[in-house]
MARZALO-912748 format. One record per residue (C-alpha): y, z, x. Coordinates in nm, 2 decimals, padded with zeros to 4 digits, always signed. Example, Ala and Ser with C-alpha at 12.3 -4.5 7.8 and 13.67 -1.06 7.14 Angstrom:
2
-00.45:+00.78:+01.23 .
-00.11:+00.71:+01.37 .
END
This chain:
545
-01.70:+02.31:+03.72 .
-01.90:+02.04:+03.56 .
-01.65:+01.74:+03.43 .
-01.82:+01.84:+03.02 .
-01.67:+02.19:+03.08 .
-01.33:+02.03:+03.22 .
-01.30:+01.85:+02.91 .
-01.37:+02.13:+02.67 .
-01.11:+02.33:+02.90 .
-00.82:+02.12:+02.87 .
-00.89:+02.09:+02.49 .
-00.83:+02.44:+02.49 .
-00.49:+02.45:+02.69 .
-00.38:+02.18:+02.48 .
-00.45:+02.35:+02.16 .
-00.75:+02.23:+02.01 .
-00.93:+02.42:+01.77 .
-01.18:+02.20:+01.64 .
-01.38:+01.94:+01.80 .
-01.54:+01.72:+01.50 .
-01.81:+01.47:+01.64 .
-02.13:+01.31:+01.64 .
-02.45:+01.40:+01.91 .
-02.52:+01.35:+02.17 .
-02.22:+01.40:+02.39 .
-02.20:+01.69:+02.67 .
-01.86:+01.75:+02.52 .
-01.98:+01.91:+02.23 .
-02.19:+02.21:+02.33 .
-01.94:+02.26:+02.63 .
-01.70:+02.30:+02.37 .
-01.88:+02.55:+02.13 .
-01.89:+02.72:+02.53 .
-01.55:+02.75:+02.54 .
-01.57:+02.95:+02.17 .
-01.37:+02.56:+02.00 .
-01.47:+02.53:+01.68 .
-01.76:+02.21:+01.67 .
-01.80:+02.00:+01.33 .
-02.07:+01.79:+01.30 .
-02.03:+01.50:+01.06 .
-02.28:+01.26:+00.91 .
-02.13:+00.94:+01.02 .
-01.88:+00.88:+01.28 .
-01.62:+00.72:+01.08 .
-01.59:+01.03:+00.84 .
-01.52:+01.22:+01.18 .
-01.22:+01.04:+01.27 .
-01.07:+01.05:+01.00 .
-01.05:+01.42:+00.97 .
-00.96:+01.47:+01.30 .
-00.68:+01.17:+01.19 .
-00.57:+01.44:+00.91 .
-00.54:+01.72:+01.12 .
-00.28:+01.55:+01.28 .
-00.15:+01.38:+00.97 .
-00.07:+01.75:+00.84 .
+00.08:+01.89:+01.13 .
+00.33:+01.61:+01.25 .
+00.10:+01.55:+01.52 .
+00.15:+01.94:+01.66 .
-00.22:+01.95:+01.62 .
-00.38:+01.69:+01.80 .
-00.75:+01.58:+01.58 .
-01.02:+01.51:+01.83 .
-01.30:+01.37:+01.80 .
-01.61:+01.28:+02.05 .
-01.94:+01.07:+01.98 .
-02.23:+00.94:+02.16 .
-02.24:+00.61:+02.35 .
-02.41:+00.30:+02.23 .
-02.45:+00.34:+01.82 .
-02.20:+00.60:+01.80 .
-01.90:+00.46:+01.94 .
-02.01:+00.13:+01.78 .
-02.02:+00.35:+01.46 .
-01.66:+00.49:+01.51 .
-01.48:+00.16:+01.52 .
-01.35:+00.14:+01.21 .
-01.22:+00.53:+01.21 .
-01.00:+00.42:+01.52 .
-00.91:+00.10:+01.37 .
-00.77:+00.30:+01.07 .
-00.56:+00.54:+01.26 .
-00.46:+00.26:+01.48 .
-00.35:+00.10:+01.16 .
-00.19:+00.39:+01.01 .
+00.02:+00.51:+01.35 .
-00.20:+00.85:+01.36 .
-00.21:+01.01:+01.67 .
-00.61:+01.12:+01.78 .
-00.78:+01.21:+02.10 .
-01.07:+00.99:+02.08 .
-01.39:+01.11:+02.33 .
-01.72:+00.84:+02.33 .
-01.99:+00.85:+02.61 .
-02.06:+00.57:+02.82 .
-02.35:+00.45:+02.95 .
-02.40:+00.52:+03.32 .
-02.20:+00.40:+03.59 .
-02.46:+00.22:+03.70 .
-02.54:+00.05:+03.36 .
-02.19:+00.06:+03.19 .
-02.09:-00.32:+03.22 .
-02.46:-00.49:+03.15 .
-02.52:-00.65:+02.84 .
-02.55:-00.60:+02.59 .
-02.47:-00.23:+02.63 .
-02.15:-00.15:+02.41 .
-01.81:-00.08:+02.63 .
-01.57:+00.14:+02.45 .
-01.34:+00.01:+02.73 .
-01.36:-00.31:+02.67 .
-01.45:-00.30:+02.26 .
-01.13:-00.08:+02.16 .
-00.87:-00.24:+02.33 .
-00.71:-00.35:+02.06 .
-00.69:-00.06:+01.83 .
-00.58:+00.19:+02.09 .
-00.25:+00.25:+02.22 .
-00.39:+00.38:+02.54 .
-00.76:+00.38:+02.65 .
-00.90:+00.48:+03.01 .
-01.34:+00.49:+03.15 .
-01.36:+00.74:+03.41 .
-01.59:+00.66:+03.67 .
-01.55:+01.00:+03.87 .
-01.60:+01.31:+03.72 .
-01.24:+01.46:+03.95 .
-01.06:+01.21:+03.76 .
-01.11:+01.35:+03.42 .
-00.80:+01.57:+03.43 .
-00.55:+01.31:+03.51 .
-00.72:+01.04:+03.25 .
-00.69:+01.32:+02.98 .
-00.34:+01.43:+03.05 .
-00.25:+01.04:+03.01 .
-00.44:+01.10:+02.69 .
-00.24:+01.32:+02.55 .
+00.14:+01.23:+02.64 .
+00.05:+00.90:+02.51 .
-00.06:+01.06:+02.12 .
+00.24:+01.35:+02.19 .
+00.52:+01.06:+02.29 .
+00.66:+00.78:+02.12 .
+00.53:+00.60:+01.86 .
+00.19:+00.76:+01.74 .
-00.18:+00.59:+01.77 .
-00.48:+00.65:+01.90 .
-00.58:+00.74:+02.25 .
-00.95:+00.69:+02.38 .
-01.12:+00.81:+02.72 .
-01.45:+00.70:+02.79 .
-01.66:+00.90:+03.00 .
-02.00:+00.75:+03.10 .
-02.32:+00.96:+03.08 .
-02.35:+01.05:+03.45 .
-02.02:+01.16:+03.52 .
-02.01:+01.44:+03.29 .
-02.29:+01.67:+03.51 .
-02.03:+01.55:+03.83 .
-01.78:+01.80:+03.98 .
-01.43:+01.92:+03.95 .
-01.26:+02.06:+04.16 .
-01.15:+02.43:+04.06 .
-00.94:+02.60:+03.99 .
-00.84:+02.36:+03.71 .
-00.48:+02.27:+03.77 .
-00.40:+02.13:+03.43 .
-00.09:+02.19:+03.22 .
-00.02:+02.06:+02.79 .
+00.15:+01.74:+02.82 .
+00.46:+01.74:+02.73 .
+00.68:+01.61:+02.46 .
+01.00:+01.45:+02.48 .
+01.27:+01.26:+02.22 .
+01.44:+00.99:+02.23 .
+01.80:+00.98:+02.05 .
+02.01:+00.62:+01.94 .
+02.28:+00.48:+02.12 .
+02.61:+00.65:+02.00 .
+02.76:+00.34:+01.94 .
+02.55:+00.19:+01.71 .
+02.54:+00.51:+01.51 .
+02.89:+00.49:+01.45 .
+02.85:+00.16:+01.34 .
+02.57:+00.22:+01.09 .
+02.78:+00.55:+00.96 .
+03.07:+00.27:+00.86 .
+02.81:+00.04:+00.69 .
+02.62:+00.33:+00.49 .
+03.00:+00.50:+00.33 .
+03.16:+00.16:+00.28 .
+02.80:+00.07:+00.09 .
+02.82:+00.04:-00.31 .
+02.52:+00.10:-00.41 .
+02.32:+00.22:-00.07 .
+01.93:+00.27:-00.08 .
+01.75:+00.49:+00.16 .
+01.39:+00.36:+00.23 .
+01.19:+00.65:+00.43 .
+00.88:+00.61:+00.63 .
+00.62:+00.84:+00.79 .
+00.89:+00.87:+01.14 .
+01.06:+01.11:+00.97 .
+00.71:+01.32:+00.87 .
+00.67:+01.29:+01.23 .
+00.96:+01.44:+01.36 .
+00.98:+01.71:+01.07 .
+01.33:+01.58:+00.97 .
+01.25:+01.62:+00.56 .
+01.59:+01.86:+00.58 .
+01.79:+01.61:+00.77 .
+01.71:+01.35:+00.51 .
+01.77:+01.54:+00.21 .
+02.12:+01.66:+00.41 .
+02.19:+01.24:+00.42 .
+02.12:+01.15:+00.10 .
+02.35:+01.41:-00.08 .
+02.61:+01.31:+00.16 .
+02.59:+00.95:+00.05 .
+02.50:+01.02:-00.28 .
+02.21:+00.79:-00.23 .
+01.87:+00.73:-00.36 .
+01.61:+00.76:-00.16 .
+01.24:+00.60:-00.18 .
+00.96:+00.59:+00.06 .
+00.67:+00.42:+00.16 .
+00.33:+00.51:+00.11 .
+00.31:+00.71:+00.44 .
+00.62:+00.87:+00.39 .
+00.55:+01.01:+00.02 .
+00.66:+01.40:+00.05 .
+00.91:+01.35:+00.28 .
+01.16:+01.40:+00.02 .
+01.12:+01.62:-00.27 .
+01.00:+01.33:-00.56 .
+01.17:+01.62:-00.85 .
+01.56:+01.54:-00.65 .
+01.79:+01.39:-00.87 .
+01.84:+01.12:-00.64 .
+01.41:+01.09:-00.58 .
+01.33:+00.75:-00.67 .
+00.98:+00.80:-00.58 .
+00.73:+00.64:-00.35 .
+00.61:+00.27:-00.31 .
+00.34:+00.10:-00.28 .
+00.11:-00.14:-00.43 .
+00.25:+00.01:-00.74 .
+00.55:+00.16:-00.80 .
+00.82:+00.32:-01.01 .
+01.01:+00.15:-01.19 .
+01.31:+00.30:-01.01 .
+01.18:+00.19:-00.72 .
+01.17:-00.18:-00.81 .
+01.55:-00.14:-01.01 .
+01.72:+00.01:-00.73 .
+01.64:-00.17:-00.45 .
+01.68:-00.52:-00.66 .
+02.02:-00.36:-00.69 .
+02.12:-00.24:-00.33 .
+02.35:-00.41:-00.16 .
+02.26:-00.19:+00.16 .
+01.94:-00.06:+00.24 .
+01.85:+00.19:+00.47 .
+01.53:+00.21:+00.65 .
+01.44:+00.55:+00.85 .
+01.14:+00.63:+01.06 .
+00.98:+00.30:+00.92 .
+00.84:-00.02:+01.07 .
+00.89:-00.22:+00.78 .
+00.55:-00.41:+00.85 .
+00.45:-00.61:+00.56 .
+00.13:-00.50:+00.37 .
-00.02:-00.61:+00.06 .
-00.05:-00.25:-00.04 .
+00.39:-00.15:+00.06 .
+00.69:-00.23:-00.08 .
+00.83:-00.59:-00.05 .
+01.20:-00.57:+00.07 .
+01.43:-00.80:-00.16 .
+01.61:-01.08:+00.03 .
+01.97:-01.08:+00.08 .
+02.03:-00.75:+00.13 .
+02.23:-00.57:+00.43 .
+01.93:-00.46:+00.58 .
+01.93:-00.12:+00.85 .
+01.66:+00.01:+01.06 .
+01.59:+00.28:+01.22 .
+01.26:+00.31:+01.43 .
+01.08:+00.46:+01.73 .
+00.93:+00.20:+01.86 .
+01.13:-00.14:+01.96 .
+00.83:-00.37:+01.91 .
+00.88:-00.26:+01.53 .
+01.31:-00.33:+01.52 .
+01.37:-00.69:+01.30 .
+00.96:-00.75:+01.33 .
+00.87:-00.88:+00.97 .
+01.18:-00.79:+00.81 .
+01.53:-00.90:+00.97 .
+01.74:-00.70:+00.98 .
+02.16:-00.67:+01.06 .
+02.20:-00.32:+01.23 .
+01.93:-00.15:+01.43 .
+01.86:+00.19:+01.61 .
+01.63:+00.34:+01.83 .
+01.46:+00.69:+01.82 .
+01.32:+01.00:+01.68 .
+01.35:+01.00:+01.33 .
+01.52:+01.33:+01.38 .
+01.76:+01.27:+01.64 .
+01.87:+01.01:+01.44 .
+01.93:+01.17:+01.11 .
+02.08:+01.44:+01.30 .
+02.34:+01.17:+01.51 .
+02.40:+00.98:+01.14 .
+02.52:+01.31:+00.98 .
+02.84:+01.40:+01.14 .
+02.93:+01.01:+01.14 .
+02.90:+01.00:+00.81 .
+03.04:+01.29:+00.76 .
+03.38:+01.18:+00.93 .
+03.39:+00.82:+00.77 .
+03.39:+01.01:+00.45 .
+03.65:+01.28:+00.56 .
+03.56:+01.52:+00.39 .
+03.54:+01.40:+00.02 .
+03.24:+01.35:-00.16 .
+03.31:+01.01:-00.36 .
+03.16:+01.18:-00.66 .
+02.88:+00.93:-00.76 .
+02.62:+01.18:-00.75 .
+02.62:+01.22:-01.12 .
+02.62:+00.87:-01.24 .
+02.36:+00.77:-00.96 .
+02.10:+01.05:-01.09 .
+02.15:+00.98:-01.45 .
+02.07:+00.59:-01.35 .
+01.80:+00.73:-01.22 .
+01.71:+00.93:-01.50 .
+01.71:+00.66:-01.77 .
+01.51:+00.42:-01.56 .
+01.25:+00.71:-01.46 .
+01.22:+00.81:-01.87 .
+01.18:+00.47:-02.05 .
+00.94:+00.39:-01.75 .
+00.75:+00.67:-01.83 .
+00.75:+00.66:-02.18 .
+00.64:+00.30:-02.16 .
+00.31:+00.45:-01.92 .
+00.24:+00.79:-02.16 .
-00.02:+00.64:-02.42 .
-00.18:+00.59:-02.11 .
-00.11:+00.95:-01.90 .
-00.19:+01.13:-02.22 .
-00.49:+00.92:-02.38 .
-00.75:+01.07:-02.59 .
-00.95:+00.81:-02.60 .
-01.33:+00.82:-02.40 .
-01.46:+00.67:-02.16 .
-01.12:+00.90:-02.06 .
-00.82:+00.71:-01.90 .
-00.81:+00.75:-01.53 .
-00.44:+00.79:-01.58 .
-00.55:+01.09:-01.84 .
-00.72:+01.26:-01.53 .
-00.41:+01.24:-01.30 .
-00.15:+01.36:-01.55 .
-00.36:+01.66:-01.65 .
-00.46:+01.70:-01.27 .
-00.11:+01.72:-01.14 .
+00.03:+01.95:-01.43 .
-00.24:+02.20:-01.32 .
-00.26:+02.23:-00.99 .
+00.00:+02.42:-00.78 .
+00.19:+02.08:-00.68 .
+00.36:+02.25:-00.36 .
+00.08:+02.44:-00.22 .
-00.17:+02.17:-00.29 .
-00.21:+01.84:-00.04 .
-00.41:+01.54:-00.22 .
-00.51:+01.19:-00.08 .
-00.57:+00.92:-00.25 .
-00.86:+00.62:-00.20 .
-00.82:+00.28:-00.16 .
-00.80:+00.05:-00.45 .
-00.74:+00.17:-00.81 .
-00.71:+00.53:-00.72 .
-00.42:+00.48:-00.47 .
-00.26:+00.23:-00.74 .
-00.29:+00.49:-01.00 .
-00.20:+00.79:-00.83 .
+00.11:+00.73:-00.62 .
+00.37:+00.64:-00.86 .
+00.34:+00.94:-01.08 .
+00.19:+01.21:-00.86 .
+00.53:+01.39:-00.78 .
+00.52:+01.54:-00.44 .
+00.77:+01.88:-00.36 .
+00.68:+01.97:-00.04 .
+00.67:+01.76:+00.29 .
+00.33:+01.67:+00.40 .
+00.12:+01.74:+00.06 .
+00.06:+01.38:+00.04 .
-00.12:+01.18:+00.28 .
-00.08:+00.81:+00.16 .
-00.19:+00.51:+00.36 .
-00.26:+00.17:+00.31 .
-00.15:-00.06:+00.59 .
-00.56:-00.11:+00.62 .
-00.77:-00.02:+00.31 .
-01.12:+00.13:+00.41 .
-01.29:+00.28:+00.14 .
-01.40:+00.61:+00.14 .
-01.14:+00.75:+00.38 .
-00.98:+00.98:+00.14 .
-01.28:+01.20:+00.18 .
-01.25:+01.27:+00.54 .
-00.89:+01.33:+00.52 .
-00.95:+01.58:+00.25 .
-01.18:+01.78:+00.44 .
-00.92:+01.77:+00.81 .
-00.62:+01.86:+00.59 .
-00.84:+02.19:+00.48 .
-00.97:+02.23:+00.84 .
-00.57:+02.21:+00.99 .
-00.43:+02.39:+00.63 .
-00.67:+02.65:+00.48 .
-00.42:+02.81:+00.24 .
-00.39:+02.50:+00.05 .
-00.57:+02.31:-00.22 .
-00.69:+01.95:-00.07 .
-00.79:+01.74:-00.32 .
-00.90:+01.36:-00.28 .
-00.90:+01.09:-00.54 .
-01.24:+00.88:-00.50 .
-01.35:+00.59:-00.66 .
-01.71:+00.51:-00.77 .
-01.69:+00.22:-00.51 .
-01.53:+00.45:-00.23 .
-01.81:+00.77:-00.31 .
-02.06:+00.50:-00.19 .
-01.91:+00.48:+00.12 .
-01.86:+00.82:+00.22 .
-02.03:+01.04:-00.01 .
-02.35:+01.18:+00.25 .
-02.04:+01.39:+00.38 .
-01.99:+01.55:+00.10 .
-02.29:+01.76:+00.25 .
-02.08:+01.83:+00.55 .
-01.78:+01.98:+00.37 .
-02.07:+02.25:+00.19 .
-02.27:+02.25:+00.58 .
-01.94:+02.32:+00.80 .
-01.77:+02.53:+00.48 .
-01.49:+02.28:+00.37 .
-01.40:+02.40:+00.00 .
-01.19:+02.11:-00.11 .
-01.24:+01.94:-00.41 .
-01.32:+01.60:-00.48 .
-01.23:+01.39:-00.80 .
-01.40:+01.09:-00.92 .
-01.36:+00.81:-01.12 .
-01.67:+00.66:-01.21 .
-01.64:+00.40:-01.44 .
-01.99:+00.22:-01.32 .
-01.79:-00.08:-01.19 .
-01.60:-00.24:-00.93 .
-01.37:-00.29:-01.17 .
-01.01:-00.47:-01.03 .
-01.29:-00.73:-00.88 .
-01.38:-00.86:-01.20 .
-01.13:-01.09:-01.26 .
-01.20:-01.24:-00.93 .
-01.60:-01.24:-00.91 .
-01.68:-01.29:-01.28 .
-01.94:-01.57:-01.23 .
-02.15:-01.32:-00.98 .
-02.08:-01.04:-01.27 .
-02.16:-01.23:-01.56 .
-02.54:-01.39:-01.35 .
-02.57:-01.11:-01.14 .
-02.42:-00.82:-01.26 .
-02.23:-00.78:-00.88 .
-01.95:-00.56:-01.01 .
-02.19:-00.30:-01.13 .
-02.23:+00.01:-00.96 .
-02.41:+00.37:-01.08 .
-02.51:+00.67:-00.97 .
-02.47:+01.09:-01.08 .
-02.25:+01.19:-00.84 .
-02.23:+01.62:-01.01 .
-02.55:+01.58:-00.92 .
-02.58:+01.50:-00.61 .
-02.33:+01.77:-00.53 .
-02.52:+02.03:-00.69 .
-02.82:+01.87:-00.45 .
-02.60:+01.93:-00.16 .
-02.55:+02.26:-00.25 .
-02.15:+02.23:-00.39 .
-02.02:+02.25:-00.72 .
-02.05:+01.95:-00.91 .
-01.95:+01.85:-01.31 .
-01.97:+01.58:-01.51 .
-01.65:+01.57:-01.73 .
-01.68:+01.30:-02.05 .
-01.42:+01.41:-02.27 .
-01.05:+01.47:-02.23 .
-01.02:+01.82:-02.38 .
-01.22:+01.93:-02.10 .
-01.04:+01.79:-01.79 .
-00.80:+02.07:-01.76 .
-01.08:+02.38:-01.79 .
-01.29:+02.13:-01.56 .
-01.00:+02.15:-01.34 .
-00.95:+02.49:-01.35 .
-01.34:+02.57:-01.33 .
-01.36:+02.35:-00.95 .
-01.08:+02.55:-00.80 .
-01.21:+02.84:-00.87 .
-01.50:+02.74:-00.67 .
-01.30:+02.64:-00.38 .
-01.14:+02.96:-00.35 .
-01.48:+03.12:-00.33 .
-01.58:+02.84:-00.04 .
-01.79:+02.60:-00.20 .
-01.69:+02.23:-00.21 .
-01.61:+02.10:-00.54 .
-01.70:+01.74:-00.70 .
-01.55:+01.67:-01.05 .
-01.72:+01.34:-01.22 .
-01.49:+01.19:-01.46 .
-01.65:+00.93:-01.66 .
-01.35:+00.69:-01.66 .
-01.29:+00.32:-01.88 .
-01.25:+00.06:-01.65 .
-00.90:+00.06:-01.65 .
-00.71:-00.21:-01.45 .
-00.37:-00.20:-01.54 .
-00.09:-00.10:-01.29 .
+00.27:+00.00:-01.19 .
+00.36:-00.32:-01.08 .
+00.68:-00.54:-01.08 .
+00.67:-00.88:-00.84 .
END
């Protein structure tokens, strides 16, 4: 068989339902041969990052692939890799090459040599026979350790080349890694001898599906738990001992408890310092537990460390615990949940004049509190944008179920909300996907809106649009005030309705919830749905530093 219809092959034994990419690439049409779903997008970047969502949503089970043309398109695509590279997503990643013949002359645009960097493995074929092995490297590297990004480059002439048949290609495998026994026991001791123990959860434990295991720790400890943006949903944010999730904002129980800990606890988390996480507080006993060594006491030292799954570890940490305890609860459950409790409601009450605002332009925070208090929280995954509407949605967006958030924020591309929308409906079609825009991010990514009505993606879209770039005013407000640089416009309902969605412009705040209401309706009939908010230009966070 031809190497094109080798590729589309092993997609299939590996699982691969859709194929979301950009022409031309022989990929494409021998996958719609081989009866795999093919999405065409509007720009590459969009592309990536809904195959990045696909396997966002399914622990990396599903493996999002995507395949674009060589020259502009994988130039194009950069940024979509860079993302998931950024964000420790696991995507097959397909470009076109120029010919052999041509590949390395300038200035013709290498994948090979261009993505280096933002890959965690990356092959060119240069014989069409060698296809099978370079993809089955593909895919244990995304199945296996930590996730990222795998690219093969295929240049234009090998595709029409040979392989040989019958095609002996099996699913690469997956295999876990556990932590030394030892050093479990040791942590155990540290965690039940802890006063006032945090647990800080990142998106390892997502990965290796361990949401159970985690809850099972934290009621043994009677411990808080948090977790970073990435690893929002893996622990029910309505628990007693839910402190929420962190960020560039946060809960105030976030900031109180772990200014308090005297032990915190990180699982399935790197730790890497980002303007838009959690800063660790110094002089605490600090614990991590990560997949990958290169991540163990890299930004943030720490005193105990251990290596693995997310899972495996949980799973080892349990029955330590449980034995260093002996049985007996210490019974602090109580008074560590109505902590909790008191910290949560005067934080709240000092943020609902905001949440429940009457006043127009409507509040943005308005929109999210009548938003989540409509929707069916559990059976609904949302996404939020970079910039104000990641700010203002992750701190009081209380996620039940594991993987109904996708939060990033280790890099901050606008408009990548959107595409994740649209690959968490592709990989889950029973639930409502909903991402939080910006009137900043919309101009980055809204053409695709057309692709979510063209390749029947009903999810619905919510925008901000307060006609400005507005948390950049305090820092260009020379360019605003000669210029007008911060300004931004546009009738975003309507260019949905142009695209042939559903799209409303909602100016008052009696009518967000029937607005609401009105969109998912139209979602369950199929058709994409854009809700316009006219929003005040509010810049005022969650924030404690």
């Amino acid at each position: 068989m031809k190497a094109a219809a080798a590729v589309a092959e092993i997609l299939k034994r590996e699982g691969v339902e859709f194929l979301i990419g950009y022409p031309v690439n022989p990929i494409i049409e021998a996958a719609a041969e081989a009866d795999i779903r093919t999405i065409i997008v509007r720009q590459e970047r969009v592309g990536l990052h809904m195959a990045d969502a696909v396997s966002r949503v399914t622990s990396g089970q599903r493996i999002g692939v995507f395949c674009m043309q060589h020259g502009p398109g994988s130039e194009n695509a950069f940024g979509g890799v860079a993302q998931a590279f950024g964000d420790s997503v696991p995507i097959v990643v397909l470009p076109a090459g120029f010919g052999t013949g041509r590949t390395n002359v300038k200035p013709n645009f290498s994948s090979f040599l261009n993505y280096q960097h933002v890959t965690k493995s990356i092959e060119q074929v240069t014989r069409g026979d060698a296809v099978p092995d370079a993809l089955r490297r593909a895919f244990t590297a995304v199945k296996n350790g930590r996730p990222g990004p795998a690219l093969v480059e295929i240049p234009w002439d090998v595709f029409s080349e040979e392989v040989p048949e019958p095609l002996s290609y099996r699913p690469a495998p997956r295999a876990r890694s556990g932590p030394d026994p030892a050093a479990v026991a040791e942590v155990a001791r540290v965690l039940v001898r802890a006063e006032r123990p945090v647990i800080y959860a990142g998106q390892g434990v997502h990965y290796a599906r361990a949401w159970q295991q985690l809850r099972e720790l934290a009621e043994l400890l009677e411990a808080p738990v948090t977790t970073s943006l990435q690893g929002k949903s893996a622990f029910p944010e309505t628990h007693p001992l839910s402190l929420g999730s962190g960020g560039n904002s946060v809960p105030r129980t976030v900031h109180h408890f772990l200014a308090n800990a005297d032990v915190i606890f990180g699982i399935g988390c790197s730790f890497t310092m980002t303007n838009y996480g959690v800063d660790m507080p110094k002089g605490k006993v600090m614990i991590q537990a990560t997949l990958d060594p290169l991540d163990l006491n890299k930004e943030v030292a720490v005193d105990y460390g251990l290596i693995g799954d997310a899972g495996l570890t949980l799973e080892a940490l349990i029955p330590a615990v449980k034995e260093q305890l002996g049985g007996r609860p210490r019974g602090r459950a109580q008074a560590v949940a109505a902590e909790i409790k008191s910290v949560k409601e005067a934080w709240l009450e000092q943020w609902l004049p905001k949440l429940t605002s009457n006043d127009t332009p409507i509040n943005p925070y308005r929109v999210l509190w009548d938003l989540k208090h409509t929707v069916d929280v559990a059976n609904t995954i949302i996404t939020h944008d970079a910039g104000s509407p990641r700010d203002q949605l992750s701190p009081f967006w209380e996620s039940t179920a594991p993987l109904s958030y996708i939060g990033w924020g280790k890099t901050t591309q606008l408009g990548y909300g959107f595409g994740l929308a649209m690959g968490a409906k592709l990989a889950q079609p029973d639930k409502l996907c909903i991402n939080w825009w910006g009137d900043a991010a919309i101009g980055f990514t809204g053409m695709d809106f057309e692709t979510a009505v063209r390749e029947r993606i009903p999810i619905l879209s919510c925008l901000s649009n307060n006609f400005s770039m507005a948390i950049e005013l305090k820092v260009m407000a020379v360019a605003t005030e000669k210029y007008r640089s911060t300004d931004i416009s546009g009738n975003y309902a309507d260019m949905a309705r142009a695209f042939g969605g559903y799209g409303e412009r909602v100016t008052e705040p009696g009518e967000i919830v029937p607005a609401i209401k009105r969109a998912i309706e139209q979602t369950r009939e199929g058709t994409p749905a854009l809700l316009e908010f006219i929003t005040a230009k509010e810049t005022e966070i969650s924030r404690f530093k």
